[in-house]
N, C-alpha and C positions, 0 to 999 in steps of 0.2 A: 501465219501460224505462230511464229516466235514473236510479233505483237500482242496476242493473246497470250503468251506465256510470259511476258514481261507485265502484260494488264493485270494480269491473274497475280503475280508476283508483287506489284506495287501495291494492288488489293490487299493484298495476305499481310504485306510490311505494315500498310496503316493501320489494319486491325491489330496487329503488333502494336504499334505505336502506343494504340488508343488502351489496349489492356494494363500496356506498362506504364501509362498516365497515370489509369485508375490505380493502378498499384501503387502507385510513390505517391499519390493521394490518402490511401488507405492506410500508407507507412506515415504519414505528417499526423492522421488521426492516432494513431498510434502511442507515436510520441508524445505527441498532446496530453493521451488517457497518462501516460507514463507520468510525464511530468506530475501531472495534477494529482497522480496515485503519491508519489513523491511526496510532494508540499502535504499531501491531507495526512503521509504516514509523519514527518516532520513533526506536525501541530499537535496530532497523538501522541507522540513519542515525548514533544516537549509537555502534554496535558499531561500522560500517566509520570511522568516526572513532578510536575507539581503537585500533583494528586500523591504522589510517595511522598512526599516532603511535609505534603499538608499530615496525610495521613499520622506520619513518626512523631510532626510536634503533639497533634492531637494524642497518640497513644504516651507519648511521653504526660501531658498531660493530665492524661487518664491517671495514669500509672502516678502521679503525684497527688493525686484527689485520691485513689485507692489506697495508698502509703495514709495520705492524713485521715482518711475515714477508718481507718482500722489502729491509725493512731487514737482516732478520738474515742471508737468502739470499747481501749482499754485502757483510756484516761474517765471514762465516766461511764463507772459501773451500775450507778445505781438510776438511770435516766434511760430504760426501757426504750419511751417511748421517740425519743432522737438518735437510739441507735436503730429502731426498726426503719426510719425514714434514712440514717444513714445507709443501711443497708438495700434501701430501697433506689437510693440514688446511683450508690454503688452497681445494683445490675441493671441499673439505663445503661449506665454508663458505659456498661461490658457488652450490652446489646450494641447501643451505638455502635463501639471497636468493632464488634464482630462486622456488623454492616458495612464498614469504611473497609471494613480486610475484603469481603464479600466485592463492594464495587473497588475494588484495587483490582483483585484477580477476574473478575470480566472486563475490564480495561484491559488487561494484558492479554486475552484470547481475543477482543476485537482487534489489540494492537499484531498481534502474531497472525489473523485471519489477513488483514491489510499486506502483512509484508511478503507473504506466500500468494497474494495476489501479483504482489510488485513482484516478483521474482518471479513469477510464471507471464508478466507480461513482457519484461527484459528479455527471459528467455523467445518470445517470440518476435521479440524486433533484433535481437542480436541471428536469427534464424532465416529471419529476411534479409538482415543487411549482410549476412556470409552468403545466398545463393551467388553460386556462380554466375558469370558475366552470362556465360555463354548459354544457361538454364534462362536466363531472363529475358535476354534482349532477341536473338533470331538464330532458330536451326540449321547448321550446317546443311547447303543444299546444291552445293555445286555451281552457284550460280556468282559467274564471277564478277565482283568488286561491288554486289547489290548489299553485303552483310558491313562492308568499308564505308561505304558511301552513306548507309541508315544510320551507322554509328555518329558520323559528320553529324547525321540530321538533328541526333539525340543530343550531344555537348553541344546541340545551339539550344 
């Protein structure tokens, strides 16, 4: 009888075992996703970076084509038809901006959708790595020095 409760007992440990394998397997995927959430938030963060920078010389730019085309709009009064083409270039030009401001600010909602990913996946590995010892590894069951002994098994 206490052969079969000790069988039954080693039985019960290995399945133990074997869940908490898959689990610390499931935790290296994890971390894995984490990391790589990481690096890809990084490359966005450094792209919408570049992307602001490009952006500001571009608008700066803009902003200097606009200055000289309204310079030229009231340095040459009587030439119609190069101020209608000025004026014509003038609102690409403000189109363009718009559009650069446009893909700026969805760069920043895919950047902000990334980082509330990364932060919901942290929270779940920092969730696994607080359970307690004693939640993870084998339930108190009275059965003496089998709970000591599995532990041995586990830090080899």
């Amino acid at each position: 009888m206490e052969d079969k409760l000790f069988t039954l007992k080693i039985e019960s440990l290995q399945a133990d075992k074997k869940r908490l394998e898959a689990q610390v397997a499931d935790h290296s995927k994890v971390l894995a996703k984490l990391e790589s959430i990481r690096t890809k938030l990084k490359m966005l963060k450094k792209k919408i970076r570049l992307d602001e920078e490009h952006t500001k010389e571009q608008l700066s730019m803009l902003q200097d084509k606009v200055s000289d085309l309204k310079d030229q709009e009231y340095g040459i009064v009587g030439r119609d038809v190069d101020i209608g083409k000025g004026l014509q270039r003038l609102k690409e030009l403000e189109e363009e901006s718009s559009g650069l401001k446009m893909a700026n600010s969805r760069l920043q909602g895919v950047n902000s959708e990334l980082l509330r990913k990364l932060e919901s996946t942290q929270v779940l590995a920092t969730s696994v790595l607080e359970l307690p010892e004693e939640l993870i590894l084998f339930p108190k069951d009275g059965v003496g020095g089998a709970q000591t002994s599995c532990r041995k098994v586990m830090e080899l």
